[in-house]
C-alpha positions as CSV (number, residue, x, y, z in Angstrom):
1,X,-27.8,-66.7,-66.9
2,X,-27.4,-63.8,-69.2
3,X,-26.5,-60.4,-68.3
4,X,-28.1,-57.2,-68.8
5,X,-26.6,-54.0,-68.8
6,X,-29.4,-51.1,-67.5
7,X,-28.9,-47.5,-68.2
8,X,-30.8,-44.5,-66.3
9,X,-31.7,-42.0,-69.1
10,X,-34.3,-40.0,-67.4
11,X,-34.4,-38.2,-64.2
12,X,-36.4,-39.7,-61.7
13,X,-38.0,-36.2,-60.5
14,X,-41.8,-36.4,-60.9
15,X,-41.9,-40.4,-60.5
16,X,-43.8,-42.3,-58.3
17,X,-42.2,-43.0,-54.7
18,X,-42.4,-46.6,-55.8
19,X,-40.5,-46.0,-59.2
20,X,-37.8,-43.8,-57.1
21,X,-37.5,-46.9,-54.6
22,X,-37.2,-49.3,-57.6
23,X,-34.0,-47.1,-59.5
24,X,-32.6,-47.3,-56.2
25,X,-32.9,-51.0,-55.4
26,X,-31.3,-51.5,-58.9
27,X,-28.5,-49.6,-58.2
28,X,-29.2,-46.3,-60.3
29,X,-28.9,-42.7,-58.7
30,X,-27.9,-40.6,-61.8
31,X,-28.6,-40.0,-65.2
32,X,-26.3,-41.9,-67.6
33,X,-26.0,-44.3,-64.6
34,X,-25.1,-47.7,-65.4
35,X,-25.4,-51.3,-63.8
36,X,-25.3,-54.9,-65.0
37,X,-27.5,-57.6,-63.4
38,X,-28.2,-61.0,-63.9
39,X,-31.3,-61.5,-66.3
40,X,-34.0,-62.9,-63.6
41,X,-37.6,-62.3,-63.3
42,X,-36.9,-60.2,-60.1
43,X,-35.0,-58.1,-62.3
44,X,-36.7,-58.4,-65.6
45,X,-40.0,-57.3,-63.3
46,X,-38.2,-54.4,-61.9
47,X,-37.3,-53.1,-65.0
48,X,-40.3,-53.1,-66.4
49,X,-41.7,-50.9,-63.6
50,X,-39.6,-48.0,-64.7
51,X,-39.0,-48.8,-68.2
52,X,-39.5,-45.1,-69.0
53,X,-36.6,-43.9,-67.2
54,X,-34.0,-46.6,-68.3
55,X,-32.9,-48.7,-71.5
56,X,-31.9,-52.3,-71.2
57,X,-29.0,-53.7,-73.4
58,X,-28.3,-57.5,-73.0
């Protein structure tokens, strides 16, 4: 599977508890923040919920 690299780039104060639980189940907790993960559905779908606070590089 491919990889994709995710990059927090917004503070997640004023999000959604759902959104903060998301960033944390991908592995972000800072701004500038940045993790690789396999490009699965899971994944793809969590990004998606908080596309607004990260950008996606594959």
């Amino acid at each position: 599977m491919a990889k994709i690299k995710i990059t927090q780039i917004k503070s997640k104060i004023g999000s959604t508890e759902r959104q903060k639980k998301t960033l944390e189940a991908l592995g972000l907790n800072k701004i500038n923040a940045v993790v690789e993960h396999e490009a699965t559905p899971q994944i793809k779908g969590m990004v998606a919920k908080v596309q607004h606070l990260v950008s996606v590089e594959e």
